[in-house]
N, C-alpha and C positions, 0 to 999 in steps of 0.2 A: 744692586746685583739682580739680577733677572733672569740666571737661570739659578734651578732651586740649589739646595744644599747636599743631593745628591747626584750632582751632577756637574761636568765641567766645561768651562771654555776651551776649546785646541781652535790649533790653526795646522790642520792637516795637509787640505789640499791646498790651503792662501803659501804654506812654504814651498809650495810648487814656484809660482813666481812667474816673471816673463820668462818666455813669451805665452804661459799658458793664461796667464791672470796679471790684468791691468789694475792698479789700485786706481779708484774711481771714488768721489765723495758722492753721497746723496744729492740730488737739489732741494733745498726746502720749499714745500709749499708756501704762497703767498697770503693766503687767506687761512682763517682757524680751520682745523682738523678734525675729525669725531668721529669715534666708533660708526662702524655700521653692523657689525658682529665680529663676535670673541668665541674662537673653539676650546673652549678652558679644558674639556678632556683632552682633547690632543695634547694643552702644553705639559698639562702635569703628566702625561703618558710621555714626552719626549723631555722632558727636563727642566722646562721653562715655570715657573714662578708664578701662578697665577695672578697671584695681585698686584707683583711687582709689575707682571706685563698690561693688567689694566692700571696701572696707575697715569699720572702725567707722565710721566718719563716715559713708561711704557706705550702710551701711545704717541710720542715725538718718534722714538723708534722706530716701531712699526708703521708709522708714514713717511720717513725718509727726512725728517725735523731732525734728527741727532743720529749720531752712530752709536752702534753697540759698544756699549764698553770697552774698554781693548781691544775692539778687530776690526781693520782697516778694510770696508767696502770694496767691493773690488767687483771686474764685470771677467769675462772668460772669450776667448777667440773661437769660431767653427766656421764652418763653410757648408755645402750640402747641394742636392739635387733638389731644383724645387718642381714642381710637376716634370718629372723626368729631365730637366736641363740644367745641369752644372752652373753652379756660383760658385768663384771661387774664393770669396771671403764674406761671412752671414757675423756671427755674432750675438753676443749678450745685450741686443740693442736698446732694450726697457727693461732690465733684470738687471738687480746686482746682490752678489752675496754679500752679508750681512754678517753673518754669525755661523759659527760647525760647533755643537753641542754634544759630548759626550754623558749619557750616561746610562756606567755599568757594561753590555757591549755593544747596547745601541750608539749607534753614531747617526746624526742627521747634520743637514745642511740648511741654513734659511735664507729666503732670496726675495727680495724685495721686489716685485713686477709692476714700474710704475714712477720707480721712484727717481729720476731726469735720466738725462742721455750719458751715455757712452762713447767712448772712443767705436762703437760699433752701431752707431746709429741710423748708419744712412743718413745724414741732415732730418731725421726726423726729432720730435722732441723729448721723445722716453719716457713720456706718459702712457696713463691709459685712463681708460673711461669709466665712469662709474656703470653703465651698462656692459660693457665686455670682464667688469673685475667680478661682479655679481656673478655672472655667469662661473666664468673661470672657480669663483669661491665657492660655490653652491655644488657644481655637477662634479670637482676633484673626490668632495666630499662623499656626493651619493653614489659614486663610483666605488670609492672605500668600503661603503656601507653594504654595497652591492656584490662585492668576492672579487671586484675589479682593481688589479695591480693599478697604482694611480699614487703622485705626485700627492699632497696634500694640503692644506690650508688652516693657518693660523688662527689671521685676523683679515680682516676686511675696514679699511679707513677710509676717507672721504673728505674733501672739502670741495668749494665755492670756483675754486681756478678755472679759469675757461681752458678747455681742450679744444682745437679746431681738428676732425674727422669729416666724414659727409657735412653735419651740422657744427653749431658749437654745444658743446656738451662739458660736465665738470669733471674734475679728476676725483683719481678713487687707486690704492695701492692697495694690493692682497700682498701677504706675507707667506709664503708658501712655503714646505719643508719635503725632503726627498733625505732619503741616504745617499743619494748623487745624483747632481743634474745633467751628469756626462751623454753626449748623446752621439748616435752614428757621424754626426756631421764634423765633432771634434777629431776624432781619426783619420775623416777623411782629409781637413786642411794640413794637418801634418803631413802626412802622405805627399799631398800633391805642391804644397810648396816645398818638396822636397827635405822638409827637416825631419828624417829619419830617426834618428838619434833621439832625439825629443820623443816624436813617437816612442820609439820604445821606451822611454822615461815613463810619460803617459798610463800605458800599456798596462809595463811594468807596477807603477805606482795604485792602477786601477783593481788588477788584482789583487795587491798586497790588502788593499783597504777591505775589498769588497768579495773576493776568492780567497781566503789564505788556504785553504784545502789543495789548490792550484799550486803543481810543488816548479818554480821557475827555473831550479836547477845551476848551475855555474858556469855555462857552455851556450853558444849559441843554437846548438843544436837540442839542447835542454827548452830554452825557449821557445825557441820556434813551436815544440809539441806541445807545451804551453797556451800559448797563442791560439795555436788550433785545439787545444780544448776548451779554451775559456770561449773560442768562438762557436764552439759546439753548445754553450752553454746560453750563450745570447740566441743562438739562430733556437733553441728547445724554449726558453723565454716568450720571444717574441710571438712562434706558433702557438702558445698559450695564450698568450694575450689578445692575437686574432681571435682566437676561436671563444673567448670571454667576451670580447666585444659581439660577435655575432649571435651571441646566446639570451644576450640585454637588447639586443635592437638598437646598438648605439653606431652609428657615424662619426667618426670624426673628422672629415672635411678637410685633412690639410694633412696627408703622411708623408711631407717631405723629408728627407733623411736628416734634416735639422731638425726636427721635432720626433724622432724616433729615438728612445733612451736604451741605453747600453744596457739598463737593469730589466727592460721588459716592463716597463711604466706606461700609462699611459700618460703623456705632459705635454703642456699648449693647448690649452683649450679653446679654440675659434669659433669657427663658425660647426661646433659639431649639432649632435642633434641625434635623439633616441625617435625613434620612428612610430609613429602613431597604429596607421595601415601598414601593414607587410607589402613592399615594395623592392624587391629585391636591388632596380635600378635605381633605386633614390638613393639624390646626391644632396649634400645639403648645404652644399656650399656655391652659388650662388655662381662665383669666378671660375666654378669648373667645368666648364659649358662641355666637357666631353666627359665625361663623368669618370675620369679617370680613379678618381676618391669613392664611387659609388658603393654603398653597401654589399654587393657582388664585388665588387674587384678588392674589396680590402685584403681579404687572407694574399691576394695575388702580389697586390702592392707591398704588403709586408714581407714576401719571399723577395721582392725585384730590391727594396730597400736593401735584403741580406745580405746580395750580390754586390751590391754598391760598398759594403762593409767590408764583406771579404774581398774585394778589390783591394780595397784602401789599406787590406793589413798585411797583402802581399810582401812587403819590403822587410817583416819579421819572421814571414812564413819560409822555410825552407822544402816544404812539403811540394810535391808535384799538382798539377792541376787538378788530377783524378781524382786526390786525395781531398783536396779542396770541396772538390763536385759533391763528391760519397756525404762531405757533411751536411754540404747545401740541399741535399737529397733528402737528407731526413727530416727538412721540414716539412712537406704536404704529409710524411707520415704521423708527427707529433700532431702538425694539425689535425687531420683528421679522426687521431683516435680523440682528440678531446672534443671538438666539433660535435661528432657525431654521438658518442657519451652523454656530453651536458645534454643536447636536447632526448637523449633517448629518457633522458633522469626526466627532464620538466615535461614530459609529458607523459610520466611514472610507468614508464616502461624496465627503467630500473632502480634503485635504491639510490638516496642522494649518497649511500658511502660507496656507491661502487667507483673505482677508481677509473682512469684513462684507461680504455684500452683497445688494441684491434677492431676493429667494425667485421660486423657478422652479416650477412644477406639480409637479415630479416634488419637490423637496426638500419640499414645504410637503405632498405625500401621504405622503413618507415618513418626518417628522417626527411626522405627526398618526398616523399607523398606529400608529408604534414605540411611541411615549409612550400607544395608547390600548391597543397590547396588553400591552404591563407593569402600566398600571392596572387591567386585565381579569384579571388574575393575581396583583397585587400583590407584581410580581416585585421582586428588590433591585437597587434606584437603583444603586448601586457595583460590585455584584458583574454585574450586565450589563454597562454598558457595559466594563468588564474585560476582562471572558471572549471580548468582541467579536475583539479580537487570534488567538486560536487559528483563528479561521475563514479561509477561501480562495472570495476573490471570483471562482477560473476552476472551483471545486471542484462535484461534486453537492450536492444537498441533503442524502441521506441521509451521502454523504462528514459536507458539513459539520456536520452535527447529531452522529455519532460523537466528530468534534474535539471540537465544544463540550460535551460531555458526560465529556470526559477534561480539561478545565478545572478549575484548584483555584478558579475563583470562578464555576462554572456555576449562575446563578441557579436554575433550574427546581424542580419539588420532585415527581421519576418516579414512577411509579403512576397517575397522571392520564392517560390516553389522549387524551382532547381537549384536556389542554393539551399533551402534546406535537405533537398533530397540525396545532393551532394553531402550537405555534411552528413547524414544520416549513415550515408556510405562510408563516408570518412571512420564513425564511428563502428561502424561493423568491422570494418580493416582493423583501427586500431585493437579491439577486443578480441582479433584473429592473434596478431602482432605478440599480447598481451601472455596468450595461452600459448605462443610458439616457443617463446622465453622459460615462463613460469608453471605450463604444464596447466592441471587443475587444484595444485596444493592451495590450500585455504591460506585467506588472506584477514590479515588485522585491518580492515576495513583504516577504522580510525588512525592507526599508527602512519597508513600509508597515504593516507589523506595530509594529515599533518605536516610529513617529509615534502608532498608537494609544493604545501603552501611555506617551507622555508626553501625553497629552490625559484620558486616563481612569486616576486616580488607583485605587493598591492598595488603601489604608483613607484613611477620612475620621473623624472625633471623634464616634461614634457615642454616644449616649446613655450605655450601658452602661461603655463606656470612661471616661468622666465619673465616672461614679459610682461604680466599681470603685477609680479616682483619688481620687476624696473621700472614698470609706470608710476607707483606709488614710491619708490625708493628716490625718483627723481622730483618728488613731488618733499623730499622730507621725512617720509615714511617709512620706517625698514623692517615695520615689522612684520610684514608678509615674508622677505627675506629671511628675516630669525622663526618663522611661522615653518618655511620650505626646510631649513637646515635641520629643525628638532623633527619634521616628518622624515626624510630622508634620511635619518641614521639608525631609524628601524622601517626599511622597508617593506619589511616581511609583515610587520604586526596590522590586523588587520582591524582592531582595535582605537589604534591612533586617529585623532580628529583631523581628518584628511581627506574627507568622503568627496569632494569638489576634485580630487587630483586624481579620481581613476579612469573618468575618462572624458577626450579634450570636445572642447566644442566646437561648431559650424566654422566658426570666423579663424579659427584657429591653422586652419588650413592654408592658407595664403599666408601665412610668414616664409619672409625669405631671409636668408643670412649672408653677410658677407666675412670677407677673413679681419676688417676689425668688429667682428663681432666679439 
């Protein structure tokens, strides 16, 4: 057995059935199989068995060599918008559920990415690579680590099999866990192949598991307000989840409505990418040659995704368009109060407890300043808000520019005269900013230094780090991998032997990614 003794096997969503879930066997690997890393807190935090899941057994499992005990594999149907154009049937093409583990009221799902083809393949082979599973296993993770809603990751496996991509390369299957992998793009195939009915089964079944607060009622008209409040609850999600990603510096490269989650997740991790220099137009995806996925356009995309969603739930909505609009409206406002919040906190303007709220003249100048002088400089996303902590909001400028310049993560790059003199400015604004808020009441220096440095992370899963990890993991090596996953689950400590990951080097800049990355 393999999951622990407090906890249980269901088949919640697998008695869903066709046409929402295909029963699908694993392929097994050809060649022996082996660990590449094991998240043993997550299992024993979700229910799973530690030793049973490293055992032999356990990792035939977790590579798609055996099935889970009593539950029938199976892959799921969606469709989506992929860079703005309609498909009208996508799919669990390399994913297949595994295992739905209760225990106590957690519920998760686990989903094998990697482990052969689908009825939703495309004629591809339903593999994955050992360099896109790394990735995917490592960044689910440091995203976790990081206050970032996020998909999560088991185990990571590996063998010899030849994958053909650009090169040939070997396969490698992550075991991934969600409390559902449902995403905009399963509403939408319902929808538009017309099976209605299902949809609201879907729907229906979606909340029950994951809303029970959500009262469905006995009437259609019961539902329908339903409907639109549960979608009032994704579109308040997802604005969160934009405005988390832009407060990490993270890209993700690919927010097509198939890869957009019902729960406000972030999940699919391609060709993303945390950003080094503040560039607001970086894109980091390679195939996006119009930068539609760009760091700027995300919060945008994640509203135009909304729209694609509430489209697609019309067929349960009984409500008028207006009523529709009024909800879809309130995302640039959720956005924005957290947007502008998170960075008012990491740049200790206010307390990490203060919550979301309203933007004020002074937060929404000193938001737009800070973020437009780092883009003017293409200072580093990380190593600023860091370095933030050494400064002294009762101190001078010249004081404080001395401190920050005796920071081991002072972004600036000295010899530039007007950029320093810019930041110098910078720092006069902020210390105005500062006292507009907070007046002249005395400050616990230490207290509020501290609160920064648990808001603004030491290292984050830079490019290079990636790749420094794959070069050696495809060499036989993985322990730069299990090196990156024990740094990145305390990104705040600054403590941790990780002094090499705060900030990237020369060569590091020319990586490019594509979407199998």
């Amino acid at each position: 057995m393999l999951h622990s003794t407090d906890s249980v096997l269901v088949q919640e969503y697998a008695s869903l059935g066709q046409p929402f879930l295909t029963a699908v066997p694993t392929t097994p690997l050809k060649t022996p199989v082996h660990w590449v890393s094991v998240n043993q807190a997550l299992a024993g935090r979700i229910g799973i068995d530690p030793l049973g899941l490293q055992s032999s057994h356990g990792l035939d499992v977790c590579s798609g060599n055996a099935p889970w005990p009593g539950y029938p594999s199976m892959a799921s149907v969606y469709c989506g918008h992929q860079f703005g154009v309609f498909v009208p049937q996508l799919g669990d093409g390399r994913a297949l559920l595994i295992a739905e583990i209760r225990k106590g009221r957690q519920y998760h799902q686990l989903q094998l990415k990697g482990a052969g083809p689908t009825p939703y393949s495309r004629h591809a082979d339903g593999r994955a690579v050992l360099r896109s599973s790394i990735r995917e296993y490592l960044c689910s993770e440091a995203m976790h680590h990081l206050g970032v809603p996020s998909t999560r990751a088991l185990s990571l496996t590996a063998s010899s099999d030849p994958v053909f991509r650009e090169t040939t390369e070997t396969a490698a299957i992550v075991c991934r866990v969600s409390p559902s992998f449902l995403r905009f793009g399963h509403i939408e195939y319902f929808c538009y192949s017309n099976q209605h009915e299902r949809l609201r089964e879907l729907v229906a079944w979606h909340m029950d598991q994951q809303h029970p607060e959500i009262d469905q009622g006995n009437s259609d008209e019961a539902f329908s307000h339903a409907v639109l409040q549960w979608l009032t609850v994704v579109i308040h999600r997802t604005a969160v989840l934009m405005a988390k990603w832009q407060a990490v510096g993270f890209c993700h490269g690919v927010m097509n409505t198939d890869n957009m989650s019902l729960l406000g997740l972030t999940i699919d991790y391609g060709p993303f990418g945390f950003m080094d220099g503040l560039d607001v137009d970086h894109v980091c995806n390679h195939s996006d040659q119009h930068g539609r996925y760009s760091y700027r356009n995300q919060p945008r995309i994640g509203h135009w995704n909304l729209y694609a969603l509430a489209q697609a739930l019309t067929p349960l909505i009984r409500a008028d368009k207006d009523q529709i609009q009024a909800v879809l409206d309130d995302y640039a406002a959720v956005f924005h109060q957290h947007h502008n919040t998170s960075f008012a906190i990491k740049t200790g303007l206010l307390s990490p407890e203060t919550p979301a709220q309203p933007s004020t003249p002074v937060i929404d100048n000193a938001v737009e300043s800070t973020l437009q002088f780092m883009h003017q400089h293409q200072l580093d996303f990380t190593r600023f808000f860091r370095s933030l902590s050494v400064l002294n909001p009762m101190a001078s400028v010249d004081e404080n520019f001395a401190a920050w310049q005796s920071s081991a993560h002072f972004p600036l790059a000295l010899g530039d005269e007007a950029q320093i003199d810019q930041a110098k400015a910078w720092l006069g604004n902020w210390q105005q900013w500062f006292e507009s808020i907070h007046g002249r009441a005395m400050l616990d220096l230490p207290v509020w230094r501290a609160g920064l440095n648990q808001v603004n992370p030491a290292w984050v899963l830079r490019n290079h780090l990636l790749q420094q990890a794959i070069d050696t993991a495809q060499h036989g090596d993985f322990t730069e991998v299990n090196r990156l996953a024990a740094a990145l689950s305390h990104p705040f400590d600054e403590q941790h032997p990780a002094s090499d990951m705060a900030a990237p080097p020369e060569w590091a800049r020319g990586l490019v990614l594509s979407c199998s990355s």
